[in-house]
DRENDO-1510 file (C-alpha; in Angstrom, 1 decimal, always signed):
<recs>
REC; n; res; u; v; w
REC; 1; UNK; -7.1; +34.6; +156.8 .
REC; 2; UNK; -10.2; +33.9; +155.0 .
REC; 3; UNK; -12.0; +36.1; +152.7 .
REC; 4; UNK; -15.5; +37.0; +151.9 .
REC; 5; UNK; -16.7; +39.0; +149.1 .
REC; 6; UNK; -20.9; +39.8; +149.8 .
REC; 7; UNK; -22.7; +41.0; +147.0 .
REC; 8; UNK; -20.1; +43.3; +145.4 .
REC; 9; UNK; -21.0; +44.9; +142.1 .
REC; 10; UNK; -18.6; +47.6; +140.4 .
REC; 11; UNK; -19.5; +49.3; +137.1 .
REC; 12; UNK; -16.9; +51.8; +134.8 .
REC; 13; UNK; -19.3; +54.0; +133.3 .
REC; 14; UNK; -21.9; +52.1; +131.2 .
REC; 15; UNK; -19.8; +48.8; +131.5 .
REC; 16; UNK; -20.2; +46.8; +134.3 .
REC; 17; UNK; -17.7; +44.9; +135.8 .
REC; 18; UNK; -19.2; +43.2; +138.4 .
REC; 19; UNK; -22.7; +42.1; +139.1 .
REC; 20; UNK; -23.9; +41.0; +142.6 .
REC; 21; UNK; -20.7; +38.8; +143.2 .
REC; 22; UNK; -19.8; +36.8; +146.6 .
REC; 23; UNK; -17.6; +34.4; +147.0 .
REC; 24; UNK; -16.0; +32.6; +150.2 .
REC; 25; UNK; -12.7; +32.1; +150.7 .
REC; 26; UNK; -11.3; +29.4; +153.5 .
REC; 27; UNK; -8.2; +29.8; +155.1 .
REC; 28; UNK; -5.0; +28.3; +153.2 .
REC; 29; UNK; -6.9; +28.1; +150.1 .
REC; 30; UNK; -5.1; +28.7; +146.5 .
REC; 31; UNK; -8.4; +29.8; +144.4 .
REC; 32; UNK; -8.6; +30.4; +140.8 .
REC; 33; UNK; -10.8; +33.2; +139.1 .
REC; 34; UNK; -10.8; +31.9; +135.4 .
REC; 35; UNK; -12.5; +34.1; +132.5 .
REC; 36; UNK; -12.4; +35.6; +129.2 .
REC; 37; UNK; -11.0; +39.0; +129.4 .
REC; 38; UNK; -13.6; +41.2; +130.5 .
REC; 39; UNK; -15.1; +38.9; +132.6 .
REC; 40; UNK; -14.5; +40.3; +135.7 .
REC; 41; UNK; -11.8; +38.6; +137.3 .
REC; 42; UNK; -9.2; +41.2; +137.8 .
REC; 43; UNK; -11.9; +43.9; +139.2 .
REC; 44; UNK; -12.6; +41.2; +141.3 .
REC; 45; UNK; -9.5; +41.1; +142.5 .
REC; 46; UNK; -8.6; +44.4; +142.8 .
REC; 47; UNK; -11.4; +45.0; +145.0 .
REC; 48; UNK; -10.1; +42.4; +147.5 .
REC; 49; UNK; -6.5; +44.3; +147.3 .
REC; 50; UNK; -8.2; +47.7; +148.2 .
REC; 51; UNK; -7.0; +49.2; +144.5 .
REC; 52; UNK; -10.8; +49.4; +143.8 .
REC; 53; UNK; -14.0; +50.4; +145.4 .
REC; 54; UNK; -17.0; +48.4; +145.1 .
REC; 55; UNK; -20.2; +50.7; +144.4 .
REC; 56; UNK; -22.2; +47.8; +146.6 .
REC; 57; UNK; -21.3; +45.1; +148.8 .
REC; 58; UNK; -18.7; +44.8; +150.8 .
REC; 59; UNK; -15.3; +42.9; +151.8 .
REC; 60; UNK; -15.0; +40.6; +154.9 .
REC; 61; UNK; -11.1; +39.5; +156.3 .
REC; 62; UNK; -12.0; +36.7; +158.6 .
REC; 63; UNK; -15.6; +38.1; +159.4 .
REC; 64; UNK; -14.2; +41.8; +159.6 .
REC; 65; UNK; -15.7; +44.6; +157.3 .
REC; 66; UNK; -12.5; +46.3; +155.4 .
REC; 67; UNK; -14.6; +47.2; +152.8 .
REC; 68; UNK; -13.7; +50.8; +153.4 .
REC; 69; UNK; -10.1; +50.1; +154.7 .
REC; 70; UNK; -6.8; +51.6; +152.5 .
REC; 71; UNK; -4.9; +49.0; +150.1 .
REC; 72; UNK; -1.9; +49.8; +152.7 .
REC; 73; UNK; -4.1; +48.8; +155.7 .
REC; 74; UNK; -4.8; +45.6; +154.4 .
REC; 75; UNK; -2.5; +42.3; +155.1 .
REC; 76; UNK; -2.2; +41.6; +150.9 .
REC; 77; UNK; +0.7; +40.9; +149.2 .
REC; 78; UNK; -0.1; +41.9; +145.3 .
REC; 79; UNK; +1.9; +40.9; +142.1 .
REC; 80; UNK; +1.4; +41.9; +138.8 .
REC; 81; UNK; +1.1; +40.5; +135.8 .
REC; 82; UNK; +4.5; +42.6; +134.2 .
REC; 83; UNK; +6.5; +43.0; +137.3 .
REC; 84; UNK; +6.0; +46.1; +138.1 .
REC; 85; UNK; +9.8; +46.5; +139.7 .
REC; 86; UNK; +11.4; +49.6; +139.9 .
REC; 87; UNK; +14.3; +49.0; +137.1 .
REC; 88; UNK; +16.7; +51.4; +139.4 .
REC; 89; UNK; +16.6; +49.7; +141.9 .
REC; 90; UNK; +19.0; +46.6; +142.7 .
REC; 91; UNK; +16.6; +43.2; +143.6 .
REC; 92; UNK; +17.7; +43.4; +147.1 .
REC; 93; UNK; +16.1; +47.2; +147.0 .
REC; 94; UNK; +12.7; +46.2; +144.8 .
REC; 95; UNK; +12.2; +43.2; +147.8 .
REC; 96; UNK; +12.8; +45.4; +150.4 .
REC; 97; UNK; +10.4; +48.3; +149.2 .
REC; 98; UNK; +7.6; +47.8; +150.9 .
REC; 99; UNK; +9.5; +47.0; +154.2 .
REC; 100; UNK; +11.1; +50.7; +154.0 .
REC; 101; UNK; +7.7; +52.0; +153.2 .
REC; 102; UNK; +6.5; +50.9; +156.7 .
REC; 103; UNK; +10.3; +52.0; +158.3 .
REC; 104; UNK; +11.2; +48.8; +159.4 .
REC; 105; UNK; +14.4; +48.7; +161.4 .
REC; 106; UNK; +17.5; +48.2; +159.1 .
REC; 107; UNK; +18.5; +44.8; +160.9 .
REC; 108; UNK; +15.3; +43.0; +159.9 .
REC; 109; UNK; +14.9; +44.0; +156.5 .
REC; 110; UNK; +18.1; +42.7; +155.7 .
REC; 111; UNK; +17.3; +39.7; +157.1 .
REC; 112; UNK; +14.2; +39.2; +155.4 .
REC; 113; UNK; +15.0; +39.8; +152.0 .
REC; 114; UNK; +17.9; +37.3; +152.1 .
REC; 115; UNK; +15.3; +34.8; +153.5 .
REC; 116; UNK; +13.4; +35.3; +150.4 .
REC; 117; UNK; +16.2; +35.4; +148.2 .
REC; 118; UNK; +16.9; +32.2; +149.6 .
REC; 119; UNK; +13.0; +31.1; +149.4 .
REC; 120; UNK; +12.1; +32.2; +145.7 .
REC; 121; UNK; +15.6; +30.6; +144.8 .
REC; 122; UNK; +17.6; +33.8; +143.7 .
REC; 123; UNK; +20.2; +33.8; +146.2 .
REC; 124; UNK; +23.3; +36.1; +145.4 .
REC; 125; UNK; +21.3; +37.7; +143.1 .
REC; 126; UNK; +20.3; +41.0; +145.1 .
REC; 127; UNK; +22.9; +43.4; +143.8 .
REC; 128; UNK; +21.1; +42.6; +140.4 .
REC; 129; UNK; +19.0; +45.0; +138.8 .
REC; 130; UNK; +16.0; +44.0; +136.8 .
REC; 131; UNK; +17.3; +44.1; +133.4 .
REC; 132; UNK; +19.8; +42.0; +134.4 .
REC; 133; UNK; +17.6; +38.9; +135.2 .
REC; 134; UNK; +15.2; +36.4; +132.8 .
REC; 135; UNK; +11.5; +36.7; +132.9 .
REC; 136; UNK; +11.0; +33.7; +135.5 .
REC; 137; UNK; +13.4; +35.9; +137.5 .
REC; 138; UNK; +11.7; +38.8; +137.4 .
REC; 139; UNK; +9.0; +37.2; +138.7 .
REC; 140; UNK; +9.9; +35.6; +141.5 .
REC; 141; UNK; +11.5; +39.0; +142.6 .
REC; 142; UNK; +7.7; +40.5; +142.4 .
REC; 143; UNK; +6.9; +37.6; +144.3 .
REC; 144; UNK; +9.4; +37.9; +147.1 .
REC; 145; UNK; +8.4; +42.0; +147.4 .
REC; 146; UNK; +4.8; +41.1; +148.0 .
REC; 147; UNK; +6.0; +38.3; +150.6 .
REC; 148; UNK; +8.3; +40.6; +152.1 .
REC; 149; UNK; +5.7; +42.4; +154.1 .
REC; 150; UNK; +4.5; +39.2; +155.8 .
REC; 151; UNK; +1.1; +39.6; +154.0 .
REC; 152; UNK; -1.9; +37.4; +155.0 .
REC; 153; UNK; -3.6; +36.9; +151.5 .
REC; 154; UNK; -1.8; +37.0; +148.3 .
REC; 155; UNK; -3.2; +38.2; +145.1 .
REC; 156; UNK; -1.9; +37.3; +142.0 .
REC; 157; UNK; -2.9; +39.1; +138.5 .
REC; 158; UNK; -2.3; +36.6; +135.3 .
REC; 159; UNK; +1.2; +36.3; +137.3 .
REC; 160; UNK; +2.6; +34.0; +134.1 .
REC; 161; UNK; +1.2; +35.7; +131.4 .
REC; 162; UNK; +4.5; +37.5; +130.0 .
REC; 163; UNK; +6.5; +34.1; +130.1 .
REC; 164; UNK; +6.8; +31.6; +127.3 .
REC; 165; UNK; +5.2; +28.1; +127.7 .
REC; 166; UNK; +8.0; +26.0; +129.3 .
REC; 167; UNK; +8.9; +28.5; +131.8 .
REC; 168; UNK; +5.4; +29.4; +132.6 .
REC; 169; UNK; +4.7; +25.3; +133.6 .
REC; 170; UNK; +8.5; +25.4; +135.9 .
REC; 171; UNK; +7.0; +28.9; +137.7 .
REC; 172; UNK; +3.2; +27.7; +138.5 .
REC; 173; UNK; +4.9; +24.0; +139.7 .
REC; 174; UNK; +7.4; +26.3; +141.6 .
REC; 175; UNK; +4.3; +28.8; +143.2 .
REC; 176; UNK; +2.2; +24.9; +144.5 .
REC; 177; UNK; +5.0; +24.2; +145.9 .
REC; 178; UNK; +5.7; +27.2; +147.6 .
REC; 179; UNK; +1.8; +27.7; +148.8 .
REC; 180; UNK; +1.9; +24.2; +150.3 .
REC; 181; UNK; +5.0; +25.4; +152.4 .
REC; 182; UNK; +3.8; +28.7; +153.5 .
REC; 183; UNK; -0.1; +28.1; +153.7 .
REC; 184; UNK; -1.3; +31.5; +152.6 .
REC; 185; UNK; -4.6; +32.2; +151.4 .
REC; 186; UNK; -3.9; +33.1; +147.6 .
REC; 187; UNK; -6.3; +33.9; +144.7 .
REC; 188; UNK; -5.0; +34.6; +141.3 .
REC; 189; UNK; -6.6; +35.5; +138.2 .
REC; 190; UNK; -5.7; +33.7; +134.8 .
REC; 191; UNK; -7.4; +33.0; +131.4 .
REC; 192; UNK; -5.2; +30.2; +131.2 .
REC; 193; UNK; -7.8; +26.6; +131.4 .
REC; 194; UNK; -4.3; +24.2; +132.2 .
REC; 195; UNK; -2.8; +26.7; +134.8 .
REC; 196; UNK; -6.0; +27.0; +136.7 .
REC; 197; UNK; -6.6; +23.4; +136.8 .
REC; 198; UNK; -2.9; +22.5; +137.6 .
REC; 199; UNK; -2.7; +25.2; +140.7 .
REC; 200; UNK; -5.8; +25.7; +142.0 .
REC; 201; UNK; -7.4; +23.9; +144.9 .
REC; 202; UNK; -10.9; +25.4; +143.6 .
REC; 203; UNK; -11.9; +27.3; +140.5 .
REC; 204; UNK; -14.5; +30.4; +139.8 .
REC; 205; UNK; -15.0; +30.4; +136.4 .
REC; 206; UNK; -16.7; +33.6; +135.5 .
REC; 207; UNK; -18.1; +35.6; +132.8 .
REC; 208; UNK; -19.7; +38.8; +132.6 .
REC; 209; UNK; -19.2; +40.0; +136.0 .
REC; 210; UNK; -21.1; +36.8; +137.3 .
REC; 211; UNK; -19.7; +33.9; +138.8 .
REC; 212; UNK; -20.5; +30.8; +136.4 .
REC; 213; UNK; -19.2; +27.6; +138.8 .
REC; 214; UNK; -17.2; +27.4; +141.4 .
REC; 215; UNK; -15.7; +24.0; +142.4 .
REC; 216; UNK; -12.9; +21.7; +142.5 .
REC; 217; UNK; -10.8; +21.4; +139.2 .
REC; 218; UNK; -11.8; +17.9; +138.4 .
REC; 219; UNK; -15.6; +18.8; +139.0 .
REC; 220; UNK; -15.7; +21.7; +137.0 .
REC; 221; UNK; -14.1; +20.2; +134.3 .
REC; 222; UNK; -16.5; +16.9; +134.2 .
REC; 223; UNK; -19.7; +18.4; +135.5 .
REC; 224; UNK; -19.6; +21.8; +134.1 .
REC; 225; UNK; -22.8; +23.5; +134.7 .
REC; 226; UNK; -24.1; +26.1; +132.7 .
REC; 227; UNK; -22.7; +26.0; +128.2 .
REC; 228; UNK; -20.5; +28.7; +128.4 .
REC; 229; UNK; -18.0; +27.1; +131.2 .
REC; 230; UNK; -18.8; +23.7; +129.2 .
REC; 231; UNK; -17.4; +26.0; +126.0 .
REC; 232; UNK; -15.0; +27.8; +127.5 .
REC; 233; UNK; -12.9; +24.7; +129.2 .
REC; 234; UNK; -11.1; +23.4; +126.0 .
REC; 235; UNK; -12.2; +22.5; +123.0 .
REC; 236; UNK; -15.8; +21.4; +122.4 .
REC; 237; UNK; -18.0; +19.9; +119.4 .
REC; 238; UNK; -21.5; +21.5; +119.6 .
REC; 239; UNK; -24.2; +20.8; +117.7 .
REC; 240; UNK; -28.0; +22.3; +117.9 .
REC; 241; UNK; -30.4; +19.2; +118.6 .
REC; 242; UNK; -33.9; +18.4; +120.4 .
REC; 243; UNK; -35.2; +16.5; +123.4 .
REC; 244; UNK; -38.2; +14.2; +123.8 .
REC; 245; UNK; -39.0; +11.4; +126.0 .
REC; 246; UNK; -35.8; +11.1; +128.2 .
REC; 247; UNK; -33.8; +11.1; +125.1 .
REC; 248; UNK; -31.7; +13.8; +123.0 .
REC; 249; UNK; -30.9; +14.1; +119.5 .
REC; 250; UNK; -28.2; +15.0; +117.5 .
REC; 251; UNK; -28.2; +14.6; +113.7 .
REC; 252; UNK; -30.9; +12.0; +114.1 .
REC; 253; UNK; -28.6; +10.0; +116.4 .
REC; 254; UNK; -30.3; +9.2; +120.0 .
REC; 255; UNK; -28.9; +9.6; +123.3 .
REC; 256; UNK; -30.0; +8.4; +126.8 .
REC; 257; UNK; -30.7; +11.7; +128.3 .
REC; 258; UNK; -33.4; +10.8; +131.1 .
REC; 259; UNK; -33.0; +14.4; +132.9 .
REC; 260; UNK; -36.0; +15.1; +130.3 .
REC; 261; UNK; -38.6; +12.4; +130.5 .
REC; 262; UNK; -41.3; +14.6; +129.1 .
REC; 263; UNK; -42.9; +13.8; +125.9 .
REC; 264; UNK; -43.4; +17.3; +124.6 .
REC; 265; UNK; -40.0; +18.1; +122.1 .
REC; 266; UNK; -37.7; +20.9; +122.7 .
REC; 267; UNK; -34.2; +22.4; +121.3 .
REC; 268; UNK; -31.1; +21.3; +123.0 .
REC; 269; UNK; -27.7; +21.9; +122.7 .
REC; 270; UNK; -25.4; +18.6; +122.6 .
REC; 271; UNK; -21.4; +19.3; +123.3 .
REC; 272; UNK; -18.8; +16.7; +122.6 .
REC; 273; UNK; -14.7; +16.7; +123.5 .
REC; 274; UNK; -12.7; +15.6; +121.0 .
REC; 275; UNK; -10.8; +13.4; +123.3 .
REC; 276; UNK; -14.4; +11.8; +124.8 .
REC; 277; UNK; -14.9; +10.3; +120.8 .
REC; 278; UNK; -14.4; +7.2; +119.3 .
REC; 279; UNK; -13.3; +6.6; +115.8 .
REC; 280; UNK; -13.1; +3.5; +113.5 .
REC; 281; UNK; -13.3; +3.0; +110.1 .
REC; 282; UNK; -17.0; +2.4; +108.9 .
REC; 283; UNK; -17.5; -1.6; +109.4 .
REC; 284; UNK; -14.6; -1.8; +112.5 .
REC; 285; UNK; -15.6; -1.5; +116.6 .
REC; 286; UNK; -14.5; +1.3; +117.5 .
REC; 287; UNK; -11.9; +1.6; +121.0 .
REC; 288; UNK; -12.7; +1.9; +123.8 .
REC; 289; UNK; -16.6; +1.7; +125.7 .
REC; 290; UNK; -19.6; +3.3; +126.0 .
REC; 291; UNK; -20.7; +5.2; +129.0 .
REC; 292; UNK; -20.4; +9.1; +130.4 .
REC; 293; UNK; -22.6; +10.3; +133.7 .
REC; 294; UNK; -24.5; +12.2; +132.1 .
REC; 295; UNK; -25.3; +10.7; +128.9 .
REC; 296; UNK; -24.8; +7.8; +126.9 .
REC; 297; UNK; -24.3; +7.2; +122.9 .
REC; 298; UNK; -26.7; +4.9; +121.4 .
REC; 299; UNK; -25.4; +4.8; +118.0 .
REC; 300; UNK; -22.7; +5.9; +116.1 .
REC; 301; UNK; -22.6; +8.9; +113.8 .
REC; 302; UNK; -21.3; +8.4; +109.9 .
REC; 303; UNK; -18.6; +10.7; +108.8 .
REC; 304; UNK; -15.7; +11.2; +106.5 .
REC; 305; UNK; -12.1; +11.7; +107.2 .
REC; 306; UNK; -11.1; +15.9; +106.3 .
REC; 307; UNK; -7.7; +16.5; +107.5 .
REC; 308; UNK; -5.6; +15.3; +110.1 .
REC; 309; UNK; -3.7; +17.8; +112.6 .
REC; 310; UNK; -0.8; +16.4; +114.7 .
REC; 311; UNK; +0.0; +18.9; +117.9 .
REC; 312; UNK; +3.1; +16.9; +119.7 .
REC; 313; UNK; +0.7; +14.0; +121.9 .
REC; 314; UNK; -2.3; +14.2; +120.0 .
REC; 315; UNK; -3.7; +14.5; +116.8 .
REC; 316; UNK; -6.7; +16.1; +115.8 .
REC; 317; UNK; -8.8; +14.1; +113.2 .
REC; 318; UNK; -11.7; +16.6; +111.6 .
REC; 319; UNK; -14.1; +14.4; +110.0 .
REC; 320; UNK; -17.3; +16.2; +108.4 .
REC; 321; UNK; -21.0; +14.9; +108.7 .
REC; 322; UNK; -23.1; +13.3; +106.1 .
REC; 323; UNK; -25.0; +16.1; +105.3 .
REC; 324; UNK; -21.4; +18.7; +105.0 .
REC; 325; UNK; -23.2; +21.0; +107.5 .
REC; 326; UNK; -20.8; +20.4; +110.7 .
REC; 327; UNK; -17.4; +19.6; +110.8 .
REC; 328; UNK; -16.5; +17.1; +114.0 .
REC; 329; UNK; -13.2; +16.9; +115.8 .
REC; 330; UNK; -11.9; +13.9; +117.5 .
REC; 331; UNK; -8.7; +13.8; +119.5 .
REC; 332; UNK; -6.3; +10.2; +119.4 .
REC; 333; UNK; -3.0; +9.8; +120.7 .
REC; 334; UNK; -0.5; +10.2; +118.2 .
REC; 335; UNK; +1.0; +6.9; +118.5 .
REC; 336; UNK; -3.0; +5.4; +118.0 .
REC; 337; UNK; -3.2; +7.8; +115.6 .
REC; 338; UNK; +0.0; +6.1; +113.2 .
REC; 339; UNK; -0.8; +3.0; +114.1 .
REC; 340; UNK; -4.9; +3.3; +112.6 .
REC; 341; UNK; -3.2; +5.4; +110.0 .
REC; 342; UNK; -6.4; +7.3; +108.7 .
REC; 343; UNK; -6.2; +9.3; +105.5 .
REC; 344; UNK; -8.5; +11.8; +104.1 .
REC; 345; UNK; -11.5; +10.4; +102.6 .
REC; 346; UNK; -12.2; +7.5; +104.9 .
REC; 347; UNK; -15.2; +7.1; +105.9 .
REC; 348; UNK; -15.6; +6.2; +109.5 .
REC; 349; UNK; -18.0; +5.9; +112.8 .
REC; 350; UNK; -18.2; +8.2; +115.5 .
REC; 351; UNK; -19.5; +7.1; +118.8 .
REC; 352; UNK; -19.3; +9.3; +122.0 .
REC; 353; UNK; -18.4; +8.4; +125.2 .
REC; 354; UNK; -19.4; +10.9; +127.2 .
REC; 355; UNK; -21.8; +13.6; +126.1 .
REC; 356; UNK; -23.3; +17.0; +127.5 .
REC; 357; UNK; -27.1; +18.3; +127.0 .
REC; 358; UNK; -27.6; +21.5; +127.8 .
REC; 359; UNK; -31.4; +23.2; +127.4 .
REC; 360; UNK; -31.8; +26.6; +126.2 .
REC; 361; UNK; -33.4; +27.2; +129.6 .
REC; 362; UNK; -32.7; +25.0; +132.3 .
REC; 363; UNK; -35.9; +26.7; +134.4 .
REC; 364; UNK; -38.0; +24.9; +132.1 .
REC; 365; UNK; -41.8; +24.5; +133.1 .
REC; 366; UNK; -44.2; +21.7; +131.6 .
</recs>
């Protein structure tokens, strides 16, 4: 089933939610809505599931209006963020909830919560009751309740967010896994940059009850395009510069930036990864080349070793500019990291590979 969402704006008293939102859907696609909190994704969503009303626009199942159609009429499976299983009730029992709801015959709702016992991988677990399972567990029983009713979408509500890290990474490798088998249209909301990336065939990044960018991981990551999904994908270096003459500035150091040949000067915004950096020690070529799509370094910036951070595969170097104002951040593989063996004090050479120019106003009129 595919979904479209038209011009669908939702406000809760003086705070709006959702601003003149729409969004497409295709069949069999596992879309991401990534935001800060408050950004609008789980409104967003809620409003697809029928839990919310929009106060305009409407949503379209496969080019029919169900704007105004019950949560229960609707073919959506939902699952919440903490479970939301009835602790009284065995596993068997939480699966089979909805089923009873709609008085399925006795035959086939056995049969169909063993098939998702056996799909979500709890078999023999059905005489269970919640308590009695791990987080992961829990989860995957939420999962198999909103299956049970042979939805047609699924909706998923920062479905990981009450697990620790490693089993967070087994569940979301588990859930691809699963969607490739079963080929449901899924969205799910997370805040989570490395879960949307890792599950999503397409991501919304939004913020403010807008939609920001919407594309394929790998394109939203490398051509983000507006600052804030730039800032909010990982960690960024950004520092307040000009441009002039198909060239950008950033503490005096030019960059190639021919997106603004015009000769008259204006303030800029120039973000750097940590990862996209190269470091040497002042007088030594630094690793690596030159070269970025969207920009290229010209020169190197002088800096000074601060403190280095080790976080398992990588280590952070913060180095601070020649004038103390900024402090810089440049990500190396731990093992590179040993091997140059940087201490605090060094003086060194920073040299970006890739870098992003963003204009106050991209608009602009000359």
């Amino acid at each position: 089933m595919s979904i479209g969402v038209h011009g669908v704006s939702k406000s809760f008293g003086t705070f709006q939610a959702l601003e003149n939102v729409s969004l497409d859907i295709p069949h069999g696609t596992l879309l991401a809505l990534l935001g800060p909190s408050g950004s609008g994704k789980t409104t967003l969503l809620r409003i697809i599931a029928g839990l919310e009303g929009p106060d305009a626009g409407r949503i379209e199942e496969d080019g029919q209006d169900i704007t105004n159609r019950h949560a229960r009429q609707r073919e959506v499976g939902f699952v919440f963020q903490h479970y939301a299983l009835f602790r009284h009730m065995s596993v068997f029992e939480n699966i089979a909830f909805g089923m009873r709801v709609r008085k399925a015959p006795a035959a086939e709702i056995t049969s169909r919560v063993e098939e998702l016992l056996h799909l979500v991988r709890l078999d023999g677990l059905g005489a269970r009751k919640p308590a009695q399972l791990s987080g992961g567990q829990r989860q995957r029983v939420a999962l198999a309740r909103a299956l049970a009713i042979r939805p047609r979408i699924l909706l998923l509500d920062e479905p990981f967010g009450a697990l620790d890290a490693k089993v967070r990474v087994e569940l979301r490798q588990w859930l691809r896994r699963l969607h490739d088998e079963i080929g449901m249209t899924s969205i799910f909301v997370t805040h989570d940059q490395e879960e949307a990336f890792e599950l999503a065939d397409e991501v919304v990044v939004m913020n403010h009850g807008r939609i920001e960018q919407r594309g394929k991981p790998d394109e939203v990551f490398d051509k983000p395009a507006t600052p804030f999904v730039m800032d909010f994908l990982g960690n960024v270096n950004l520092f307040h510069g000009r441009v002039e003459n198909g060239r950008a500035f950033w503490h005096g150091v030019p960059i190639d930036y021919p997106d603004y040949p015009h000769a008259q000067s204006r303030p800029a915004r120039v973000y750097l990864r940590p990862h996209e950096l190269d470091i040497a020690r002042t007088g030594t070529a630094a690793p690596g080349g030159l070269g970025g799509a969207l920009a290229a370094a010209a020169q190197s910036l002088p800096a000074t070793v601060v403190r280095l951070t080790r976080t398992g595969a990588m280590t952070r170097i913060t180095c601070q500019t020649g004038d103390a104002s900024h402090e810089l951040h440049v990500d190396l593989p731990s093992a590179v990291a040993r091997e140059i063996a940087f201490q605090p004090g060094d003086s060194v050479a920073i040299t970006p590979r890739h870098v992003r120019v963003f204009l106050p106003d991209p608009e602009y009129v000359i």
